[in-house]
C-alpha positions as CSV (number, residue, x, y, z in Angstrom):
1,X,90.4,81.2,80.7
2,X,92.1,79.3,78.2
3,X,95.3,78.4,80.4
4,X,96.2,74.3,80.6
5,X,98.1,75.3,83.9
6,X,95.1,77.3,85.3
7,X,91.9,75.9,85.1
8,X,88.8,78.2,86.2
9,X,86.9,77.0,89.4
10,X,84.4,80.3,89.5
11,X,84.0,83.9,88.3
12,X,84.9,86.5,91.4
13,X,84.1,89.9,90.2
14,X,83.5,91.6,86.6
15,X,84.3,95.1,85.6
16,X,83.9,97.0,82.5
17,X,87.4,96.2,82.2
18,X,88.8,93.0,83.8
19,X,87.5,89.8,84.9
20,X,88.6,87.7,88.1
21,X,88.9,84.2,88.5
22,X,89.3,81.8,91.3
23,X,91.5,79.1,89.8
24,X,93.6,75.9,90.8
25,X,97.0,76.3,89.7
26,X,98.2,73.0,88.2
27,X,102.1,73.8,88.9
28,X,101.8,74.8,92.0
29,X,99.2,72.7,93.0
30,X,97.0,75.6,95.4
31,X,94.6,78.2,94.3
32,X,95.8,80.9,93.2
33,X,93.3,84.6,91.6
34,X,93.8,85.0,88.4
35,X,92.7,88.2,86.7
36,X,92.4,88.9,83.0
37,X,91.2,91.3,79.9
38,X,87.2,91.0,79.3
39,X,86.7,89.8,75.7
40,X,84.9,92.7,74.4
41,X,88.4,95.0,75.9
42,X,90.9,92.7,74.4
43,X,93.1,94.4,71.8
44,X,91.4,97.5,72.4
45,X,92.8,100.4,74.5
46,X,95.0,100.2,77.2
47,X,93.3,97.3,79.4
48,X,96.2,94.7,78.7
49,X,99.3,97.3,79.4
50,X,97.4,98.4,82.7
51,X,97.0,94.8,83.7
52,X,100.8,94.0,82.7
53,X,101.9,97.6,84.8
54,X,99.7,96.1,87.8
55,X,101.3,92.7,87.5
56,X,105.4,93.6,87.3
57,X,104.5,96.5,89.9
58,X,103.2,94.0,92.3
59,X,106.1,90.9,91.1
60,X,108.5,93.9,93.0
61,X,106.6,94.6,96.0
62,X,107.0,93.0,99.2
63,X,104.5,93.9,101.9
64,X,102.7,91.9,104.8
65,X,100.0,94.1,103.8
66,X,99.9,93.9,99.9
67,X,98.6,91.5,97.8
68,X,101.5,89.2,96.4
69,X,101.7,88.2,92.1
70,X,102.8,84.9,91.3
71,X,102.8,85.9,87.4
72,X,102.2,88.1,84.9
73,X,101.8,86.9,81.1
74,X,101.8,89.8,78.1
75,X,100.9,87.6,75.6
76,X,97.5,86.9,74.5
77,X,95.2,86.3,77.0
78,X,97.2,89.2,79.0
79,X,96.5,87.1,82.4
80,X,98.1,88.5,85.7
81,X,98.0,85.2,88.8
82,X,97.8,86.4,92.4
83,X,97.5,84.5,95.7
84,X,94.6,83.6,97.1
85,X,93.5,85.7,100.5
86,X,91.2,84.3,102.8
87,X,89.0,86.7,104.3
88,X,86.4,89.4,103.1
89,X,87.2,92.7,102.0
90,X,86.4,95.5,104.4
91,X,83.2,96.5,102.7
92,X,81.6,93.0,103.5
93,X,82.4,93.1,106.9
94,X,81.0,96.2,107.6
95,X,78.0,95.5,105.8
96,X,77.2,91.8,106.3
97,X,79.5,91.1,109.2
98,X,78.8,93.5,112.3
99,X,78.7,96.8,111.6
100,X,81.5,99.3,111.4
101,X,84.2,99.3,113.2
102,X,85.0,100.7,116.8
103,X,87.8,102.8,117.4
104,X,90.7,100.5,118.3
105,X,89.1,98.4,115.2
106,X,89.2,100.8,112.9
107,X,92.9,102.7,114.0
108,X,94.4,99.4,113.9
109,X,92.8,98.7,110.1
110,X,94.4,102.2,108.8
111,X,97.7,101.5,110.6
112,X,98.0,98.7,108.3
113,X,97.1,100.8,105.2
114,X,99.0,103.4,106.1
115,X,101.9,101.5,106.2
116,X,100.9,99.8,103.0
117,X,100.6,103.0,101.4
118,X,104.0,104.3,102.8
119,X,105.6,101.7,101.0
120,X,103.8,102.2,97.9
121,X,104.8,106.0,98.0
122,X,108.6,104.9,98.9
123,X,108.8,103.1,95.9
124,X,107.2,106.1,93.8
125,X,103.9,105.0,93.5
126,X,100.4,106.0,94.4
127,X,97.3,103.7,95.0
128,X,94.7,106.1,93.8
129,X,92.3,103.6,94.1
130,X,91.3,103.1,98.2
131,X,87.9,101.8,98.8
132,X,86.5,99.1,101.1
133,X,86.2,96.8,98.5
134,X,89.5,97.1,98.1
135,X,90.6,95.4,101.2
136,X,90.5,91.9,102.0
137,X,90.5,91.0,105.8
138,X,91.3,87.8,108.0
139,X,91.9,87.1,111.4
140,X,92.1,91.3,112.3
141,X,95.2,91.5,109.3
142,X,94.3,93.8,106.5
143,X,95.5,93.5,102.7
144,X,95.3,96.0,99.7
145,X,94.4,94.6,96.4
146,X,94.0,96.2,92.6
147,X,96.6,98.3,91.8
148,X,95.3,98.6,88.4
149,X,95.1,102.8,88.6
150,X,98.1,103.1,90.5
151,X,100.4,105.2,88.8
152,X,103.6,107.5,90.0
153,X,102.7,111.3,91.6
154,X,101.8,113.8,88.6
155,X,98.5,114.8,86.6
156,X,96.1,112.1,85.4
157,X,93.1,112.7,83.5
158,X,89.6,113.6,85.6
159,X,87.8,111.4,87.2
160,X,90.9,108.5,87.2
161,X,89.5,106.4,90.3
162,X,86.4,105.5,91.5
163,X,83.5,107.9,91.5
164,X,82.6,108.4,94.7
165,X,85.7,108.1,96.5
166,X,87.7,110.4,94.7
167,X,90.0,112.8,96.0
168,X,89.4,116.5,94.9
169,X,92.6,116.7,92.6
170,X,91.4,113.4,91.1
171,X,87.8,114.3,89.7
172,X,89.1,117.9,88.8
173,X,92.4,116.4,86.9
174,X,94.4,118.3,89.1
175,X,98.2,117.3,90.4
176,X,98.0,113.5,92.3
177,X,100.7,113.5,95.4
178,X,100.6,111.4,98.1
179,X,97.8,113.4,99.3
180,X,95.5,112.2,97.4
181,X,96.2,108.4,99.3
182,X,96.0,110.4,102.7
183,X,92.5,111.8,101.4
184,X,91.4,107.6,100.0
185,X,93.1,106.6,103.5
186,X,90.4,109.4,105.5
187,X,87.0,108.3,103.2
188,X,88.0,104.2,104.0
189,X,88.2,104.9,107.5
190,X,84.9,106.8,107.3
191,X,83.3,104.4,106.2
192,X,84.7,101.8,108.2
193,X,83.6,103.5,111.4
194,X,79.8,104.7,110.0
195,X,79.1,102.4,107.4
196,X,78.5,105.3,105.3
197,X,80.4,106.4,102.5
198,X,81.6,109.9,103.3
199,X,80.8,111.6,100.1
200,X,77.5,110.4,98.3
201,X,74.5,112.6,97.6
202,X,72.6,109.9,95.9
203,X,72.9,111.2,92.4
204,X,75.9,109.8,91.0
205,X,76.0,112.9,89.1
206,X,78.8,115.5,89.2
207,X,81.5,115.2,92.3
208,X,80.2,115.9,95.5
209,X,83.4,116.0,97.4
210,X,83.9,119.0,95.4
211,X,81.6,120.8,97.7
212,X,80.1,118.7,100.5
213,X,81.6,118.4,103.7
214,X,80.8,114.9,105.3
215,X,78.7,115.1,108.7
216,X,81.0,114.7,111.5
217,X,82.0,111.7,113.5
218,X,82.6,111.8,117.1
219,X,85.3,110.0,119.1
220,X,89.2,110.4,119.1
221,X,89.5,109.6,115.5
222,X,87.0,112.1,114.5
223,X,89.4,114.8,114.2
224,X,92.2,112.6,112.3
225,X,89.6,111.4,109.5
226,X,88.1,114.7,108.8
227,X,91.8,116.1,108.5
228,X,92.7,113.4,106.0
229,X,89.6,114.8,103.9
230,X,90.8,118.5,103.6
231,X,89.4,119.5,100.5
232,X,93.1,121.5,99.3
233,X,95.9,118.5,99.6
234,X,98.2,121.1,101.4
235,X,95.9,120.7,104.5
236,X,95.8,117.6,104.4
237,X,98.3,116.4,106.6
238,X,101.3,113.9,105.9
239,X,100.8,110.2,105.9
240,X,103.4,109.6,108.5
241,X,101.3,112.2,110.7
242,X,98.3,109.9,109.9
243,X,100.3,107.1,111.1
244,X,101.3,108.3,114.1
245,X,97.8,109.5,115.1
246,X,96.4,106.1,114.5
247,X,99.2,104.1,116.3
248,X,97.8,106.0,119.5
249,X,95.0,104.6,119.4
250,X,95.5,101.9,117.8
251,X,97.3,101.0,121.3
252,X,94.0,102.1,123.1
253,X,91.9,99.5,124.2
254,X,89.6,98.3,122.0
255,X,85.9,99.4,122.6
256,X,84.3,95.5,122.0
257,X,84.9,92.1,123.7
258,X,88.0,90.1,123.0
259,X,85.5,87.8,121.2
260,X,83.7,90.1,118.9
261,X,87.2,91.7,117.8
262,X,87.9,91.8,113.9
263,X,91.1,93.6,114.5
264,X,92.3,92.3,117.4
C-alpha cells in the first residue's frame, strides 16, 4: 500500500482479484479496511472499475446492516477505505465458534440480511454475492460486506458469483432478479443452521444446484429455507415474504441460554 495517509498494519484476505488490508488511517486517526487491485490485475481488465463501482455504491448506502466506505480513490493504486467491523463473519462462528445456529439464532441473522438486502433491491441493486464469509457478526448484529459483484437486475455472464453458492439463473447465465438474493439469503441460512453448505457434491466440477436438492432440515424454518431455494426464481417466494416468516420466529424464544446467545 503505497498511501502516506494509510499505512498497512496486516494483510486480511487475498483473492485472485483484490487484496485487503487492516490499516491505521493517519487523518482520521482509527483503523479503518482498506481494499485494493492485486499487482499482477492492475491495469488489466475490469478489477479497478469493479472496485471504484463497489466503492461509490457503498459512499451512497446507509444501512445499520451494511458495511459503511470512508473513500474511494480511481487513481492509481485504485484503493477503496472501509470501516473497521469488529466481529467474525458468520462462517467463523459456525465453524470455530459453537456450531450452527438455533432457530431464534439463525431467524434473527436473516432478518437482518433480509432487510439489508431490501434496501439493496430498493435502490436497484442486487448482492449476488451471499455467503457466510460474507458476514461479519458482533454482539448478535449482523453486517454484509463485498459488494464487488453487485450489479443492477438483468443477465450477467455464467457463473458471476461464487461457485458453490450460486443461484440457478446465476451459473446458467440466465435473467438475475431479486430472486436470485432470496435463493443466496435460503443457502446462508442453511448453512447457518447445519454447518453444511447446501449444495456441494465434493467435486467442484459442474453446478450441483442445477440438479441436487439439499437434504432437508427440520424445525419451523425448514420450510422457509428450502422455499428460498426453489430451483425456478418464480417459486421462489418474495423477499418481504421471507421477511415476514423470519420475524415470527425471530420473536420465538430462542432455543439456547441467555448466555450462549450470538444473536440475542
Amino acid at each position: 500500500m503505497n498511501e502516506s495517509r494509510y499505512i498497512a498494519l496486516d494483510r486480511i484476505a487475498t483473492s485472485k482479484t483484490f487484496e485487503v488490508f487492516d490499516a491505521w488511517s493517519v487523518e482520521r486517526g482509527c483503523r479503518v479496511v482498506v481494499k485494493t487491485v492485486t499487482p499482477e490485475k492492475r491495469g488489466r481488465g475490469d478489477a479497478e472499475e469493479r472496485l471504484a463501482q463497489e466503492g461509490h455504491l457503498l459512499e451512497r448506502l446507509t444501512h445499520p446492516h451494511i458495511v459503511r466506505a470512508y473513500e474511494v480513490r480511481e487513481e492509481a493504486p485504485a484503493m477503496l477505505v472501509l470501516e473497521t467491523l469488529p466481529g467474525e463473519t458468520l462462517a467463523h462462528m459456525v465453524d470455530e465458534g459453537g456450531g450452527p445456529l438455533d432457530t431464534g439464532e439463525a431467524a434473527l441473522l436473516g432478518l437482518q440480511v433480509g432487510s439489508a438486502l431490501g434496501y439493496l433491491h430498493a435502490h436497484g441493486v442486487l448482492h449476488l454475492d451471499l455467503k457466510p464469509s460474507n458476514i461479519v457478526v458482533e454482539n448478535g448484529r449482523a453486517k454484509l460486506i463485498d459488494l464487488s459483484i453487485a450489479r443492477p437486475p438483468g443477465r450477467a455472464e455464467p457463473g458471476w458469483g461464487t461457485w458453490c453458492y450460486l443461484a440457478p439463473e446465476q451459473a446458467l447465465g440466465s435473467a438475475l432478479t431479486a430472486a436470485t438474493d432470496v435463493w443466496g439469503l435460503g443457502a446462508v441460512l442453511y448453512e447457518a443452521l447445519t454447518g453444511d453448505i447446501p449444495f456441494d457434491d465434493g467435486s467442484e466440477e459442474g453446478y450441483p444446484q442445477l440438479s441436487l436438492t439439499p437434504a432437508p432440515l427440520a424445525g419451523p424454518l425448514g420450510p422457509l429455507v428450502a422455499s428460498c431455494l426453489a430451483r425456478a426464481p418464480t417459486e421462489r417466494p418474495a423477499l418481504e415474504r421471507v421477511v415476514d416468516g423470519l420475524r415470527e420466529l425471530a420473536a420465538a424464544p430462542t432455543e439456547r441460554p441467555l448466555e450462549q446467545r450470538r444473536f440475542p
